[in-house]
C-alpha positions as CSV (number, residue, x, y, z in Angstrom):
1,X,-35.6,-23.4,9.9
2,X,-33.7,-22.6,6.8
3,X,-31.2,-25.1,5.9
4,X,-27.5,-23.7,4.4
5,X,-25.0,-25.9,2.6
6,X,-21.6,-24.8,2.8
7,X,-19.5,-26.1,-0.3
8,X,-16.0,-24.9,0.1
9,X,-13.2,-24.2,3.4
10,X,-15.0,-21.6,5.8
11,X,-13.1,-19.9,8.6
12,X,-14.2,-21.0,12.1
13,X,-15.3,-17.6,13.0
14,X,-17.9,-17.4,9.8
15,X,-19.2,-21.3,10.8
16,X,-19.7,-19.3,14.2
17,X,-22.0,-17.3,13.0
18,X,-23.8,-19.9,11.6
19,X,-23.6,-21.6,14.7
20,X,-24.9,-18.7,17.2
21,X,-28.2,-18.6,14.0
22,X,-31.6,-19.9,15.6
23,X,-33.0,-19.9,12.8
24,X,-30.3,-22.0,10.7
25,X,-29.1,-25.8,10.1
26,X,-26.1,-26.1,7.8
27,X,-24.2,-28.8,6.5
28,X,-20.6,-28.6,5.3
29,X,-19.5,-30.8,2.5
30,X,-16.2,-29.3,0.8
31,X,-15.4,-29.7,-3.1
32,X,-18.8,-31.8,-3.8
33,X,-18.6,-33.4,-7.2
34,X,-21.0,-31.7,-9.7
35,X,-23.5,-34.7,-9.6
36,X,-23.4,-34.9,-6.0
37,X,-24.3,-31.4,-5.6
38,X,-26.9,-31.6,-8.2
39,X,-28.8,-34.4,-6.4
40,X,-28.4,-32.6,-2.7
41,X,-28.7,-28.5,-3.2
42,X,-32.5,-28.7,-4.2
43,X,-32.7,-29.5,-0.4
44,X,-30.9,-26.1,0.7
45,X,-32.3,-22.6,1.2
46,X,-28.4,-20.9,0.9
47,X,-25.5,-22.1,-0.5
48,X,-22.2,-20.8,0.7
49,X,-19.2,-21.4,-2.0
50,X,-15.9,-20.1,-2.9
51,X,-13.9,-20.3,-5.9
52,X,-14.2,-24.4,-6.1
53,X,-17.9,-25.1,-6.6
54,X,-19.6,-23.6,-9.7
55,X,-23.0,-21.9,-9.3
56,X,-24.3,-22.4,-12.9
57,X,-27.2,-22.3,-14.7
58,X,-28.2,-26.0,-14.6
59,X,-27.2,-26.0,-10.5
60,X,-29.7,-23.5,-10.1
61,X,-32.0,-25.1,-11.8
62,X,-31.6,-28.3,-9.3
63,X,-31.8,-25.7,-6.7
64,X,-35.6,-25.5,-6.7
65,X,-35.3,-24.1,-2.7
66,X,-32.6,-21.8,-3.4
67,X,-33.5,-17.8,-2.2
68,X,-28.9,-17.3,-1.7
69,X,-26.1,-17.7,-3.1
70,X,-22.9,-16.3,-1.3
71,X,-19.7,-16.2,-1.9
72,X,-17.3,-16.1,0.5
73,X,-14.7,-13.8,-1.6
74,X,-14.6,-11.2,-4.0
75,X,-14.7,-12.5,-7.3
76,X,-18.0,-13.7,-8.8
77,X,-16.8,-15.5,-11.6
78,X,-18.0,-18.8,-10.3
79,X,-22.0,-17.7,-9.9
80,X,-23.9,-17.3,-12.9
81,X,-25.7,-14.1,-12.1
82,X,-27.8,-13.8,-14.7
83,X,-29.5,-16.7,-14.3
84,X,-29.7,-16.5,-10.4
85,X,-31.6,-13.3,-11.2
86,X,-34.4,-14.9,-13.2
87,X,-34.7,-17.5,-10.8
88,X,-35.1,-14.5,-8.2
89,X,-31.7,-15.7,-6.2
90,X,-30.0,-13.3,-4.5
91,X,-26.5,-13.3,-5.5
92,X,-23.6,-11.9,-2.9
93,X,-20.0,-11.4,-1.8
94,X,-17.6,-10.2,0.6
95,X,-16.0,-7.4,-1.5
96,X,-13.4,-6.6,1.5
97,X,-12.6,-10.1,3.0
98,X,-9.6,-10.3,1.1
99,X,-8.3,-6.7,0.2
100,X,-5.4,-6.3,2.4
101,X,-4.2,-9.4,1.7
102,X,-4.4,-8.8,-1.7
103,X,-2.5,-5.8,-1.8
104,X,0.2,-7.0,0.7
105,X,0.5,-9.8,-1.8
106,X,0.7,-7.5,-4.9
107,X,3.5,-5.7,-3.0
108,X,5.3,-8.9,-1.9
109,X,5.3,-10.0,-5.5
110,X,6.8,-6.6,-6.6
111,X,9.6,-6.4,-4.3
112,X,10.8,-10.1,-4.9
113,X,10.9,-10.0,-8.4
114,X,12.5,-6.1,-8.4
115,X,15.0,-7.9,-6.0
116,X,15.4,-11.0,-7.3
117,X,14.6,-12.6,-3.9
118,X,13.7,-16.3,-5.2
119,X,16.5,-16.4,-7.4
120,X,18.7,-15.2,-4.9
121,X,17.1,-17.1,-2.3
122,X,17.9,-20.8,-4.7
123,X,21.0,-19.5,-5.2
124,X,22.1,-19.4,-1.7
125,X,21.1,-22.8,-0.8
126,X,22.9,-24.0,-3.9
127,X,25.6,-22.4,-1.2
128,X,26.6,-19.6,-4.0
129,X,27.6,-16.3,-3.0
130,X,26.8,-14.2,-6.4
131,X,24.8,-11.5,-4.8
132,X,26.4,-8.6,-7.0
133,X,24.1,-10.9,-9.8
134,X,20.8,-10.1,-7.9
135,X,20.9,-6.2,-6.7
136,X,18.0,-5.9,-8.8
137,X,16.3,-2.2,-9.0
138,X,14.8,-0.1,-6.5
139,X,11.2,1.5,-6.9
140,X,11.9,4.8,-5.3
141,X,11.3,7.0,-8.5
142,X,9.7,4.2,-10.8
143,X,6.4,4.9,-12.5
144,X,3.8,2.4,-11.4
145,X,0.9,1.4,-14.0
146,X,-2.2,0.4,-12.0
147,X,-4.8,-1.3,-14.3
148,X,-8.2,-1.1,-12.0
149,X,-8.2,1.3,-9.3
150,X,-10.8,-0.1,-6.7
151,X,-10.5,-1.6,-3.6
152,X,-7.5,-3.3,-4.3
153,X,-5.6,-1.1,-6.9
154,X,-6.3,2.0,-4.8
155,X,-4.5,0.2,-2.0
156,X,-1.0,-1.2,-3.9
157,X,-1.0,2.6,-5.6
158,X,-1.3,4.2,-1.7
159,X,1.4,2.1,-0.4
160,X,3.4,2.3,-3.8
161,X,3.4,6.2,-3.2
162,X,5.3,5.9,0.8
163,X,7.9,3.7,-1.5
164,X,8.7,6.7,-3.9
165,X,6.9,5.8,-7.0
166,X,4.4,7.8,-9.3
167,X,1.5,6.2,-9.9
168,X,-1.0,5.7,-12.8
169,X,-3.9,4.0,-13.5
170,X,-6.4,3.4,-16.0
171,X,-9.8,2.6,-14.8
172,X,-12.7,4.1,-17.1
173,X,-15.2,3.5,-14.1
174,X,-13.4,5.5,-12.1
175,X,-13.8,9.2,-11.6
176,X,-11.1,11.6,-12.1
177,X,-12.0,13.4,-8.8
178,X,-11.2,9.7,-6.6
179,X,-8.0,9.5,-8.2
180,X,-6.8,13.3,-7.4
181,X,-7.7,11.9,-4.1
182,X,-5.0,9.3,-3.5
183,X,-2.8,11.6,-5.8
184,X,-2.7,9.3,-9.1
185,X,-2.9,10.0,-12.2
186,X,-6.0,8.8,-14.5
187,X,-4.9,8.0,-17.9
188,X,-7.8,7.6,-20.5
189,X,-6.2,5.3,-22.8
190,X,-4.4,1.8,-21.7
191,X,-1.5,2.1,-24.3
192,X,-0.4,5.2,-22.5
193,X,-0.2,3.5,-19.3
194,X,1.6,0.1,-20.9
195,X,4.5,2.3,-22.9
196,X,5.6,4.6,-19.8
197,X,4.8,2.6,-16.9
198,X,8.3,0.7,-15.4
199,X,6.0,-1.5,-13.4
200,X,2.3,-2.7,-14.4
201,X,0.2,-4.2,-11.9
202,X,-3.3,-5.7,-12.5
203,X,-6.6,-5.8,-10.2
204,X,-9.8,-6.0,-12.7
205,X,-12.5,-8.5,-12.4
206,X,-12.5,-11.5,-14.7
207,X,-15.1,-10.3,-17.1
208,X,-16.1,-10.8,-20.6
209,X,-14.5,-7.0,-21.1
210,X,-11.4,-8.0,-19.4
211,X,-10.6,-11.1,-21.1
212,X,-7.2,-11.0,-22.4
213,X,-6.6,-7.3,-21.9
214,X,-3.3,-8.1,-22.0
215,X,-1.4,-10.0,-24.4
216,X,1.4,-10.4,-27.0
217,X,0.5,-6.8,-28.5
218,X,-0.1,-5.2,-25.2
219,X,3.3,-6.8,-23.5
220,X,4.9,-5.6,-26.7
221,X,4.2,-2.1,-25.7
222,X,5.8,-2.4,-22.9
């Protein structure tokens, strides 16, 4: 029987799996403090986490059991994987659970802020009528700067297109061929993309190459 500590919020239908397991007991206990943890996961064959509990190098350590560590999301950022890897612990996600929602969030953000929607919105129930204040711009013909064209940036730049926009992205990862695909254009260099893009939108991992792409220089070019 192998035992599975869940750390963070689950949805019912992924405790129903667990549920349906034979071969599984599991024990939820959300946002444990780091000593609490500490003491318990050495008792666990699978730890289940989202973005709240930190799998680091001194957890795993504790967890002497340990053969997973899931994450129930896409980012990683939370899981030391190098040191999972030496203690053989197989590290994984759920690179699609969130990708829709994601883009359909990237997309509301875009359109309320090109609208001025929560301006607007506070304006109104200050019972103001200003509205020729927030007509705001339309992205029908507007050059869209996608920075990281996988899952998610391949999906705002799809969508973008049915609005009207040309589309860009700078990805080095990504082959030129997958872009032609979805009918954007690659750029090679990120300074190209910040100075002629209207709108720039990011999806990139947090990762020690990521870390502060952009800043005071880069918003400058702008």
């Amino acid at each position: 029987m192998y035992r599975i500590l869940v750390t963070d919020d689950l949805g019912p239908a992924g405790l129903a799996m667990l549920e349906r397991a034979d071969d599984v007991k599991y024990d939820v206990v959300k946002l444990p403090g780091r000593e609490q943890l500490l003491n318990m996961v050495g008792e666990y064959d699978a730890v289940i986490t989202r973005s709240g509990t930190p799998i680091d190098a001194e957890m795993l350590k504790a967890a002497r059991k340990l053969k997973i560590a899931g994450r129930a999301g896409v980012g990683m950022d939370n899981l030391d994987i190098d040191a999972a890897t030496l203690q053989g612990v197989l590290v994984m996600n759920t690179p699609e659970a969130n990708t829709l929602a994601a883009t359909e969030m990237t997309m509301a953000v875009m359109l309320a802020l090109c609208r001025f929607v929560p301006w607007a919105d506070a304006s109104l129930k200050r019972d103001e009528w200003t509205r020729s204040k927030f007509m705001g711009i339309q992205l029908s013909d507007k050059k869209l700067g996608v920075i990281g064209l996988g899952r998610i940036g391949s999906r705002v730049a799809t969508r973008c297109q049915a609005f009207g926009m040309k589309v860009m992205a700078y990805d080095p990862y990504i082959a030129e061929e997958v872009a032609d695909r979805i009918h954007v254009q690659l750029v090679s260099e990120l300074d190209e993309l910040l100075t002629t893009a209207d709108i720039v939108t990011l999806h990139t991992p947090l990762t020690d190459e990521t870390r502060g792409m952009i800043g005071a220089a880069q918003i400058a070019k702008m």
